[in-house]
Backbone as CSV, one residue per row, in Angstrom:
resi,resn,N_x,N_y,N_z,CA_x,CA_y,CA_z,C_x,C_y,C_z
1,UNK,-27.497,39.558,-14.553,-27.513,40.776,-15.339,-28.153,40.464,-16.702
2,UNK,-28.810,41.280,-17.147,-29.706,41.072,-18.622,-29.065,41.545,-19.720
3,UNK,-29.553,40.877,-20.612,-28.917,41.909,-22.020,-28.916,43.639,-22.362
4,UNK,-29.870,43.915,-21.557,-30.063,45.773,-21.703,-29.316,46.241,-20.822
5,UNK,-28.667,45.654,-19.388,-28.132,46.049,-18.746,-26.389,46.046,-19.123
6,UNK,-26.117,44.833,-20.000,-24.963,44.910,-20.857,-24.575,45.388,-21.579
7,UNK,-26.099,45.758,-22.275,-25.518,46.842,-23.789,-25.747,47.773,-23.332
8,UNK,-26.241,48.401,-21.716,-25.521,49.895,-21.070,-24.240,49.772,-20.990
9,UNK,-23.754,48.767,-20.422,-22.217,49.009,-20.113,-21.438,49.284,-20.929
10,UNK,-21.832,48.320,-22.105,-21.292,48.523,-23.319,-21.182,49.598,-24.240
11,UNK,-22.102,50.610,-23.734,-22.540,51.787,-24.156,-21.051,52.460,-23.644
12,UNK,-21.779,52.725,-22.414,-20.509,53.464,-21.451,-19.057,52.706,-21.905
13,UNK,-18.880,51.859,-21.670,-17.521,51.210,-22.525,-16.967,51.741,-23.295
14,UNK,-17.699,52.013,-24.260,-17.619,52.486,-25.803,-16.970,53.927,-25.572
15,UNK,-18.004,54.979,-24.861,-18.018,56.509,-24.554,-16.666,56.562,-23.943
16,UNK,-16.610,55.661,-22.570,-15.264,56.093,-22.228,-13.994,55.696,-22.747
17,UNK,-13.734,55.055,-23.441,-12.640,54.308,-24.240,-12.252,55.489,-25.491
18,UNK,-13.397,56.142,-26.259,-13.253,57.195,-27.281,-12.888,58.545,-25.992
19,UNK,-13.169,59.234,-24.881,-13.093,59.746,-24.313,-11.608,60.249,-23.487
20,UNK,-11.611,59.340,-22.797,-9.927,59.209,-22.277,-9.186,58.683,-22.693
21,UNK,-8.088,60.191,-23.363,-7.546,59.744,-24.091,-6.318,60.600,-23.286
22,UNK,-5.252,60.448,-23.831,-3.874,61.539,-23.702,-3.533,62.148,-24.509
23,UNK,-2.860,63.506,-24.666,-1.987,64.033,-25.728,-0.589,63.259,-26.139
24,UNK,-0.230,63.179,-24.817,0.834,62.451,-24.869,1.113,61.470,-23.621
25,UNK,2.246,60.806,-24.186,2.393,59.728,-22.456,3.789,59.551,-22.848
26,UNK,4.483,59.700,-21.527,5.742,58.915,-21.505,5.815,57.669,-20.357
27,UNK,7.147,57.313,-19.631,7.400,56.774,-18.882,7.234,57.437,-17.557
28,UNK,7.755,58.594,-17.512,7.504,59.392,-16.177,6.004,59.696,-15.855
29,UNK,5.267,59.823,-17.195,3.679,59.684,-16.892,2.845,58.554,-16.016
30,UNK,3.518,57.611,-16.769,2.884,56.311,-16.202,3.517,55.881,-14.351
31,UNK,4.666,56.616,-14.223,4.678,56.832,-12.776,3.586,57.734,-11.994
32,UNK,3.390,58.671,-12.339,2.326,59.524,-11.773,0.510,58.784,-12.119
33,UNK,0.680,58.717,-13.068,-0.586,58.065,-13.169,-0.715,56.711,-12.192
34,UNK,0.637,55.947,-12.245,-0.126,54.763,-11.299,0.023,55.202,-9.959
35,UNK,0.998,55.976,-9.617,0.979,56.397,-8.398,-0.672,57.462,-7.744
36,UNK,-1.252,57.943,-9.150,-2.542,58.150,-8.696,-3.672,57.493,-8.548
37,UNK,-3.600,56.593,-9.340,-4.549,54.968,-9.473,-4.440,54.796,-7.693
38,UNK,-2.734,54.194,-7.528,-3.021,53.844,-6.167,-3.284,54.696,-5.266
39,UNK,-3.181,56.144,-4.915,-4.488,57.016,-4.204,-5.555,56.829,-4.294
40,UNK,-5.598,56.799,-5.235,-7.798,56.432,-5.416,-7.735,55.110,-4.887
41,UNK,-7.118,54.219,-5.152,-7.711,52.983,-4.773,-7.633,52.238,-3.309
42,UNK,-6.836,53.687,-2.621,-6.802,53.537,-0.737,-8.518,53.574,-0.590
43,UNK,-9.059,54.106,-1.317,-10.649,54.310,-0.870,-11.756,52.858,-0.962
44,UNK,-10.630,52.012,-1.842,-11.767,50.485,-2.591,-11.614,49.688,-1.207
45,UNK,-12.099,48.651,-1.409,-12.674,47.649,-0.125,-11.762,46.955,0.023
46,UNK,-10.362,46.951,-0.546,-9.891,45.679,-0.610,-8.051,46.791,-1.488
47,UNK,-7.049,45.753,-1.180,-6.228,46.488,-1.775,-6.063,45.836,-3.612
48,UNK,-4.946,46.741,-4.134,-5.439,46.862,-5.680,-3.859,46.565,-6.251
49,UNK,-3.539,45.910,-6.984,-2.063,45.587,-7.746,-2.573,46.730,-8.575
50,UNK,-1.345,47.293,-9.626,-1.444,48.085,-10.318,-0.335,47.956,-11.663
51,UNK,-0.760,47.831,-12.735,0.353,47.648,-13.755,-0.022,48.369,-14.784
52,UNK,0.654,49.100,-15.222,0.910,50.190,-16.876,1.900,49.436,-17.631
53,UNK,1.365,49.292,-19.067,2.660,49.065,-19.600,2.763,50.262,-20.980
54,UNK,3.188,50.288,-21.833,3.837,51.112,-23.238,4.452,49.946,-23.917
55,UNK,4.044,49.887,-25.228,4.289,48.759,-25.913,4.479,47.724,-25.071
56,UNK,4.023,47.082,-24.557,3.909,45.912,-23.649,5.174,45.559,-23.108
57,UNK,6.053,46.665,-22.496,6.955,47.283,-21.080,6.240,47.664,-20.346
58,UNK,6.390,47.114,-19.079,5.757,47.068,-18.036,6.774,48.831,-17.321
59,UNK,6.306,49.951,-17.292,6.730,50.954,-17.151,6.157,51.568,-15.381
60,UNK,5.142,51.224,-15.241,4.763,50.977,-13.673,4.085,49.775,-13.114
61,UNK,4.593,49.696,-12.186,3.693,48.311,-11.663,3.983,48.139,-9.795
62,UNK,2.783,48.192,-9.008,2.732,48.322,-7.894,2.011,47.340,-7.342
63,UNK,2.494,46.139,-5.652,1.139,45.273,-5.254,1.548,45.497,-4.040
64,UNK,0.668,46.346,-3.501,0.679,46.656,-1.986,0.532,45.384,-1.119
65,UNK,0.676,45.969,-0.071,-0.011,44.543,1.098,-0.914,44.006,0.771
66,UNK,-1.318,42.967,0.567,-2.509,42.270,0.753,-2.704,41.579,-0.518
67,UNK,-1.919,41.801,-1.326,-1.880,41.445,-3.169,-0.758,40.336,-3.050
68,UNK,-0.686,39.563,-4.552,0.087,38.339,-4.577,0.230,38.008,-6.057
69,UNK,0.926,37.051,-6.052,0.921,36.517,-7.630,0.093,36.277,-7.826
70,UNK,-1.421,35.893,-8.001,-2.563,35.859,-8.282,-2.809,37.237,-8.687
71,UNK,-2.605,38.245,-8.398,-3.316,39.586,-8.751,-1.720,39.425,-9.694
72,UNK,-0.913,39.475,-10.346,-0.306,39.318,-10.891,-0.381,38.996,-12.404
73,UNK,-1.222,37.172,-11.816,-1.674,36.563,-13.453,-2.356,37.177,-14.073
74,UNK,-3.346,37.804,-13.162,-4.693,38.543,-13.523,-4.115,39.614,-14.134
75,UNK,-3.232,40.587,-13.501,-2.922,41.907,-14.459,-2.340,41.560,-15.955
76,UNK,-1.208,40.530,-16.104,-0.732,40.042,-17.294,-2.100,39.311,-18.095
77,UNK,-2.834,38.968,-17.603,-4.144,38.299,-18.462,-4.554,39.539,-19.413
78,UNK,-4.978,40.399,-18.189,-5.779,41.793,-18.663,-5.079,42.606,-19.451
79,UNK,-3.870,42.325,-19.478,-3.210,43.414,-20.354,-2.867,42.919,-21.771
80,UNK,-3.043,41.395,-21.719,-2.828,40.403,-22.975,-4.213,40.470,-23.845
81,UNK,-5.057,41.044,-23.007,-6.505,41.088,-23.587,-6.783,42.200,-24.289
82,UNK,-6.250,43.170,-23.471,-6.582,44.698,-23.837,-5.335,45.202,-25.184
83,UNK,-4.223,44.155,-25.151,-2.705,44.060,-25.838,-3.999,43.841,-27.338
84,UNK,-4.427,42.331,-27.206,-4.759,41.699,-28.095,-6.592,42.029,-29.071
85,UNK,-7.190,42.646,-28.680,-8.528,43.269,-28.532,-8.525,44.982,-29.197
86,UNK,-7.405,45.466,-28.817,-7.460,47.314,-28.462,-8.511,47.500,-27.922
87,UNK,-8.940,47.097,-27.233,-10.150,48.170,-26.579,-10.136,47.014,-24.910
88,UNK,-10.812,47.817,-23.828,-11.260,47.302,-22.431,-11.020,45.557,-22.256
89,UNK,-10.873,45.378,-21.388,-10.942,43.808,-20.763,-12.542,43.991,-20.685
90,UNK,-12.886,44.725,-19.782,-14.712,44.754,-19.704,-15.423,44.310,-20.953
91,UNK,-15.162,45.144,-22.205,-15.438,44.636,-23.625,-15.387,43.649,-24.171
92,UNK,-14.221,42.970,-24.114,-13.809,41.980,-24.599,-15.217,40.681,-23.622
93,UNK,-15.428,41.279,-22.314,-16.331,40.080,-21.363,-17.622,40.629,-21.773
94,UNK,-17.813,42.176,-22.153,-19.472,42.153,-23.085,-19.254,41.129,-23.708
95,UNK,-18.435,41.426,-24.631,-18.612,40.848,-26.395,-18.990,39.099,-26.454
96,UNK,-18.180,38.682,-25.338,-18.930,37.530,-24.656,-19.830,37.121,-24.549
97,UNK,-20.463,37.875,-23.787,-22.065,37.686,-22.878,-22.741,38.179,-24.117
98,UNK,-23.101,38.906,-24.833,-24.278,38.819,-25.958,-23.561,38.030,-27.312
99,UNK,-22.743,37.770,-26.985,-22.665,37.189,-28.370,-23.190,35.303,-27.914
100,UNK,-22.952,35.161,-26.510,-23.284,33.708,-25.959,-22.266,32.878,-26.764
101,UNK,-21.342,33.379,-26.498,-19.810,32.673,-26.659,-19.156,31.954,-25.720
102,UNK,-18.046,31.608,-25.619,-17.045,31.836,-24.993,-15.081,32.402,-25.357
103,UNK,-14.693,32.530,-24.186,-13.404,33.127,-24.970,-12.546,32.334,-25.681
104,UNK,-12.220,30.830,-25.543,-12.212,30.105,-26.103,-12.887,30.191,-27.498
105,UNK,-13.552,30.000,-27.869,-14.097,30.522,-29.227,-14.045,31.342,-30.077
106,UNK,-13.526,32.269,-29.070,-12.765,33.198,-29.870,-11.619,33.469,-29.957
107,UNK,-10.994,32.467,-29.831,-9.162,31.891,-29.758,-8.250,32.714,-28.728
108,UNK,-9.551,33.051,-27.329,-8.271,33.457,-26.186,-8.566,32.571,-25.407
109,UNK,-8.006,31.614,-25.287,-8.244,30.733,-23.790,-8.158,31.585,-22.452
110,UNK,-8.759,31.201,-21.433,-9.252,31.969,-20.242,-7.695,31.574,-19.328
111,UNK,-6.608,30.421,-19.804,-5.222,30.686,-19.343,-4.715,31.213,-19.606
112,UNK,-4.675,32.113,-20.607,-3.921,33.857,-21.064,-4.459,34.577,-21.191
113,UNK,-5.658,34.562,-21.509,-6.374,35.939,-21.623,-7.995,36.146,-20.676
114,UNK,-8.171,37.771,-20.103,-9.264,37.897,-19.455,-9.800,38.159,-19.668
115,UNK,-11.554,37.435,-19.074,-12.584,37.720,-19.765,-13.501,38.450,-18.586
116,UNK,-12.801,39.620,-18.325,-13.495,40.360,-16.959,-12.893,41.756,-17.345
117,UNK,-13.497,42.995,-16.570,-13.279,44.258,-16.424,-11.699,44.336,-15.676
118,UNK,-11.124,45.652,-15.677,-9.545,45.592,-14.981,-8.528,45.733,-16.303
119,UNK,-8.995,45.681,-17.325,-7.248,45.863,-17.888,-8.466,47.328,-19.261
120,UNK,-7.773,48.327,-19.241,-8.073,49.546,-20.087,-7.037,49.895,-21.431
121,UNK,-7.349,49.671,-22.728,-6.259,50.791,-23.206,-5.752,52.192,-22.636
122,UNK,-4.509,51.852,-23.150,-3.670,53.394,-22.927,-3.943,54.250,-24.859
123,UNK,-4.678,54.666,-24.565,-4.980,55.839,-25.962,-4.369,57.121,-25.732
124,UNK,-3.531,57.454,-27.016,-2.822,58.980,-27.088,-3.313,59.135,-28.411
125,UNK,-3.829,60.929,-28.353,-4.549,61.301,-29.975,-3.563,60.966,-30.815
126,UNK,-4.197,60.774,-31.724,-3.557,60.846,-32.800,-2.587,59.844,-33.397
127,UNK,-2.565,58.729,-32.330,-1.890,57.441,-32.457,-2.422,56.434,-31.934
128,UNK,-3.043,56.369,-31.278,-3.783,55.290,-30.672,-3.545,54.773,-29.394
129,UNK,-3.589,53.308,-29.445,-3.667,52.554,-28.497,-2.114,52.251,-28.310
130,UNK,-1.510,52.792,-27.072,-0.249,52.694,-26.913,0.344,51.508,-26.085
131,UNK,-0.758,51.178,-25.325,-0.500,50.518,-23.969,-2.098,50.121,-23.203
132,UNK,-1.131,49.660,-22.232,-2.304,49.317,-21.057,-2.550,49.829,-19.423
133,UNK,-3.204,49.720,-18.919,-3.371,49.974,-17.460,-4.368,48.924,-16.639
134,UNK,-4.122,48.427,-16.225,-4.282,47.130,-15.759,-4.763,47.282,-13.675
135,UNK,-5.948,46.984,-12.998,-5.894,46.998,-11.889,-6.059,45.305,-11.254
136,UNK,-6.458,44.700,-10.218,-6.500,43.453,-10.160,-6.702,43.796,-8.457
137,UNK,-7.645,43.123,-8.005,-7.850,42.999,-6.424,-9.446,42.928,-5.988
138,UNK,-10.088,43.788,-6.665,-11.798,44.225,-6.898,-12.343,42.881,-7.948
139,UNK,-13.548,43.145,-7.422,-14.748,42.531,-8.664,-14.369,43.203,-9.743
140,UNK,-14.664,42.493,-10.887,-13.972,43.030,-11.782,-14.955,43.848,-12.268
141,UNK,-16.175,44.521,-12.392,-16.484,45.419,-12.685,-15.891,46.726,-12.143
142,UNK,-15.552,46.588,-10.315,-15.279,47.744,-9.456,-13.643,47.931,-9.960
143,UNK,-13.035,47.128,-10.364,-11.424,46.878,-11.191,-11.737,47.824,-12.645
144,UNK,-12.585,48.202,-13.226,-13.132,48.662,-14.337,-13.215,50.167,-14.107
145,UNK,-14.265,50.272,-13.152,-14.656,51.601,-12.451,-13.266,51.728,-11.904
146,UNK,-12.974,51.719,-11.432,-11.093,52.477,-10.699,-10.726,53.480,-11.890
147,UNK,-10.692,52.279,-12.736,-9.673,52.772,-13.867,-9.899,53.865,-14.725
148,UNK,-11.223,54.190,-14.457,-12.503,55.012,-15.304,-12.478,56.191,-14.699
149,UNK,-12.522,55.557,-13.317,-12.642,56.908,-12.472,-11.582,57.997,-12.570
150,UNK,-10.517,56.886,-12.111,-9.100,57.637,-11.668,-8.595,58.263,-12.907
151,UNK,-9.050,57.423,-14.368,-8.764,58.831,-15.636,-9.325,59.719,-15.733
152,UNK,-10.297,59.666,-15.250,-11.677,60.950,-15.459,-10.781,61.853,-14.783
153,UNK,-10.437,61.580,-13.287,-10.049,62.857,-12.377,-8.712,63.264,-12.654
154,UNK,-7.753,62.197,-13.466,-6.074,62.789,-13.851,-6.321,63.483,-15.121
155,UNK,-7.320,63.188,-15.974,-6.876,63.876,-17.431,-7.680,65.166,-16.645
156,UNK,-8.309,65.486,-15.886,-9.341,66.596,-15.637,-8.270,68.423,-15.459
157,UNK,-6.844,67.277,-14.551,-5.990,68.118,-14.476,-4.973,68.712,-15.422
C-alpha cells in the first residue's frame, strides 16, 4: 500500500470518527449495539469477538464459535489503543506507516497496544470519547470496516 493510499484512509478515518457519533449511550445501548455488530458480522468470512466498553467497563462483550483468547488479547490491545490515542486503532497504524515509525517509539509496545484497524472510539456529542468498540477475527482493515459499517446502519435508525 502507498502513501496516497494511506492518507485516503486516513482521510476517511478522520470523516468517520467526527461523523459517528451518539446523543447518548448507556449500558443497555451497548447491548443492542453489539448485539447488532454481531448481525452484521454473520455476513464476514470468518467469525468476529465483539467487545464495548464505557469508561473502560467492559459493558458488552461476545466470542462466538470459532473465536478464542487470541481474539481476546487483540480486543483488550485495541481498546488500550483507542483508550490511550482517542481516536481509531486504524489511526493510530496510519500514524505509523507515514510517520515510518514504530509503536514502540511511540511508547506503546505492540504487547499492549494495537497497531491495526478493529478497536473505534465510542463518541457522544457533546462529551466525547466515552469508550470503545472493539471487533477481532478479520484482517484488520475488514475489523475496521465492520465497525464503520455497522455504525453507519445503527445510528441511521
Amino acid at each position: 500500500m502507498d502513501k496516497q493510499e494511506i492518507k485516503e484512509i486516513e482521510r476517511k478515518c478522520i470523516e468517520d470518527e467526527k461523523r459517528l457519533l451518539f446523543d447518548s449511550f448507556s449500558q443497555t445501548e451497548a447491548l443492542k449495539l453489539g448485539s447488532f455488530i454481531y448481525e452484521k458480522s454473520k455476513e464476514c468470512s470468518g467469525p468476529v469477538a465483539i467487545e464495548i466498553r464505557i469508561n473502560r467497563l467492559t459493558v458488552f462483550s461476545f466470542y462466538p464459535d470459532g473465536t478464542n483468547e487470541n481474539n481476546q488479547l487483540w480486543l483488550k490491545a485495541k481498546a488500550k489503543t483507542v483508550d490511550m490515542t482517542q481516536k481509531s486503532s486504524l489511526r493510530f497504524w496510519i500514524d505509523v506507516q507515514l510517520s515510518g515509525s514504530t509503536a514502540e517509539n511511540k511508547r506503546m509496545p505492540e504487547s499492549e497496544y494495537a497497531c491495526c484497524g478493529g478497536g473505534f472510539p465510542l463518541t457522544v456529542k457533546n462529551a466525547g470519547v466515552i469508550g470503545t468498540i472493539c471487533v477481532s477475527g478479520l484482517p484488520h482493515l475488514e475489523d475496521h470496516k465492520l465497525i464503520v459499517d455497522s455504525l453507519d446502519l445503527y445510528l441511521r435508525d
